[in-house]
OpenMM code with the backbone's topology and positions (N, CA, C; nanometers):
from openmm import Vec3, app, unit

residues = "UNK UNK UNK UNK UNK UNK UNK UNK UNK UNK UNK UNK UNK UNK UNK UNK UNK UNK UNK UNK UNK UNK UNK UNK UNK UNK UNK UNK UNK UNK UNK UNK UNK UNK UNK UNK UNK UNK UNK UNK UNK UNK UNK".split()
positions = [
    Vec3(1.2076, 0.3444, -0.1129),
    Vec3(1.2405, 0.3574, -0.2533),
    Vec3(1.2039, 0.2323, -0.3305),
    Vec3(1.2522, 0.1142, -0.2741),
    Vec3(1.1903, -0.0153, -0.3525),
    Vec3(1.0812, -0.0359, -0.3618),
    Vec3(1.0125, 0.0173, -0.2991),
    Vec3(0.8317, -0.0346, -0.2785),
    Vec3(0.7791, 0.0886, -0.4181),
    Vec3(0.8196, 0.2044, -0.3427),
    Vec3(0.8309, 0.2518, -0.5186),
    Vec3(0.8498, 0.2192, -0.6117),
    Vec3(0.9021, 0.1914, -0.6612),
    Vec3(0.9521, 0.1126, -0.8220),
    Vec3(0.8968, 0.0114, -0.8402),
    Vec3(0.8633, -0.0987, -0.7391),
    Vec3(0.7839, -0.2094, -0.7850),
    Vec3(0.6698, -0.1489, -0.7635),
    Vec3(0.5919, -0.0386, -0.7208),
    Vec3(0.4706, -0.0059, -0.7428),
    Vec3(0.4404, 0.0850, -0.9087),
    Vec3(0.5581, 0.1868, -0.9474),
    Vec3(0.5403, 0.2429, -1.0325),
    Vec3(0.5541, 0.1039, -1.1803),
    Vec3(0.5971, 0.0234, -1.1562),
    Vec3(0.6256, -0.0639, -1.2655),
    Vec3(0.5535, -0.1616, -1.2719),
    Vec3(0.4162, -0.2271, -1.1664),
    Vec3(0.3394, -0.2691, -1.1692),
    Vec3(0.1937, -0.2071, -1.2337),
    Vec3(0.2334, -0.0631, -1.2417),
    Vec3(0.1351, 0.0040, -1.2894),
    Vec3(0.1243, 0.0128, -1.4492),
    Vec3(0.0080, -0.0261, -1.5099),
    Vec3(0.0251, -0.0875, -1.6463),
    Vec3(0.0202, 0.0294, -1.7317),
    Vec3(0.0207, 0.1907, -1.6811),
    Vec3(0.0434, 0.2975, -1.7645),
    Vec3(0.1145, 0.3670, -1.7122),
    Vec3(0.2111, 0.4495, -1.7028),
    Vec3(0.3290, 0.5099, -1.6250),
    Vec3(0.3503, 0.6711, -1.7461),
    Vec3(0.3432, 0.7796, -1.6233),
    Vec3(0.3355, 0.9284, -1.7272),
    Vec3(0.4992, 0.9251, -1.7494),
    Vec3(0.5207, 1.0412, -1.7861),
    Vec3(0.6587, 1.0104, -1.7891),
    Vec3(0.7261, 1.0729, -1.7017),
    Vec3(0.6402, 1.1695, -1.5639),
    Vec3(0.7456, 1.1810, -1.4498),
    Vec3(0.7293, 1.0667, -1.3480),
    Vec3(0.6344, 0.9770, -1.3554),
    Vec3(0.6532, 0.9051, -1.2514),
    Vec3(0.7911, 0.8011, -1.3288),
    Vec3(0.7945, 0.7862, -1.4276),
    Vec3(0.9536, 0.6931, -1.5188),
    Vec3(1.0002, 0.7592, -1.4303),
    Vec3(1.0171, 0.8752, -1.4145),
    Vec3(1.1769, 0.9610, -1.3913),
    Vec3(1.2186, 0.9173, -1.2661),
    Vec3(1.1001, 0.9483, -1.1813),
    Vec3(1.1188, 0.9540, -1.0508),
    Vec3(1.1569, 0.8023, -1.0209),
    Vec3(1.1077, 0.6870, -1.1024),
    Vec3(1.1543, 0.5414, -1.0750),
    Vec3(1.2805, 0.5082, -1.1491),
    Vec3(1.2943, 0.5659, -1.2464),
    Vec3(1.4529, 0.5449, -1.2566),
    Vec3(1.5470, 0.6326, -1.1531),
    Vec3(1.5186, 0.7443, -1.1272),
    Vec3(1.6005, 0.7836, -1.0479),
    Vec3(1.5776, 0.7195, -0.9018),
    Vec3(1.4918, 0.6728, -0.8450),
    Vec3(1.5383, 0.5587, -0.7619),
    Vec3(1.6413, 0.4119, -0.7793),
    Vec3(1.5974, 0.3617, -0.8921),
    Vec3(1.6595, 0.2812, -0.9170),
    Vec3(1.8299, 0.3493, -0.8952),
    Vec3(1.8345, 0.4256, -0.9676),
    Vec3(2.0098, 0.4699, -0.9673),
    Vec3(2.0352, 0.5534, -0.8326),
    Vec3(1.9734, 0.5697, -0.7408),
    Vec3(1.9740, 0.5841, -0.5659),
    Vec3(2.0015, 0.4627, -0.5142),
    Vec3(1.9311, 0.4056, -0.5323),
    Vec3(1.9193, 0.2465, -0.4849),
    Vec3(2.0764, 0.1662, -0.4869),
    Vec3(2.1344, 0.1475, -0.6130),
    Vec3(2.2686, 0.0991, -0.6584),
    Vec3(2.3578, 0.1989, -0.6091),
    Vec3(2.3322, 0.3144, -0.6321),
    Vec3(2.4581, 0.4145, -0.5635),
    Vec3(2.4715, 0.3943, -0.4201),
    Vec3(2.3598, 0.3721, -0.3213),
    Vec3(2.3864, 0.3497, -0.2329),
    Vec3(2.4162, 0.1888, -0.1622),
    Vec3(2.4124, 0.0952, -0.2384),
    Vec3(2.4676, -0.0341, -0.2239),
    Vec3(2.5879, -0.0605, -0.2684),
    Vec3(2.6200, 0.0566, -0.3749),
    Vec3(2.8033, 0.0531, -0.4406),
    Vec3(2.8741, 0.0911, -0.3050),
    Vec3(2.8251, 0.2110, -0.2547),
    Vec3(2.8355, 0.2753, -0.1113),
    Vec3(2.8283, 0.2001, -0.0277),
    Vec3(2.7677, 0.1391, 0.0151),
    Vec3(2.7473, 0.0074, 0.1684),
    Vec3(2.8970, -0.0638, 0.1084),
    Vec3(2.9252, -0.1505, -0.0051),
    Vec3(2.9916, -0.2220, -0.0233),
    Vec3(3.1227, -0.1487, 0.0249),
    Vec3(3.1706, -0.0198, -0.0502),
    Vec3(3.2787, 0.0377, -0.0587),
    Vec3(3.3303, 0.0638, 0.1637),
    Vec3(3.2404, 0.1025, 0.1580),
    Vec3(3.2477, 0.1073, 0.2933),
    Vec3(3.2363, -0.0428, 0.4379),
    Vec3(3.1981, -0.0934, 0.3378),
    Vec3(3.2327, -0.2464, 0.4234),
    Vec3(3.3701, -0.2921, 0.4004),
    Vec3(3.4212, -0.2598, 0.2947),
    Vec3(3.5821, -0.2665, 0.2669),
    Vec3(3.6902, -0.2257, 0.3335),
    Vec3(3.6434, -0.0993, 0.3304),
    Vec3(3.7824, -0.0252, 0.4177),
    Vec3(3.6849, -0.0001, 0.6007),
    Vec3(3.6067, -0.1140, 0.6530),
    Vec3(3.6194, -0.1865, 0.7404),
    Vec3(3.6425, -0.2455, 0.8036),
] * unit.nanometer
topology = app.Topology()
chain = topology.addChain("A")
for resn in residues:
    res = topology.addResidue(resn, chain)
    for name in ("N", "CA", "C"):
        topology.addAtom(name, app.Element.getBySymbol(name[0]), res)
């Protein structure tokens, strides 16, 4: 997913489903690190 997004955002013209698909990584990305955290807690 990260290599995605820094590839779609290195790209100096972007349609507007590849946006989608890189924001919706981005908000995969954080949901699942809110997730790692939450779960390192009640560890």
């Amino acid at each position: 997913m990260g290599s995605f997004v820094l590839l779609a955002h290195s790209a100096p013209r972007l349609n507007n489903a590849t946006r989608r698909v890189a924001r919706i990584d981005i908000a995969a990305v954080t949901l699942l690190a809110a997730a790692a955290l939450v779960w390192r807690q009640h560890t």
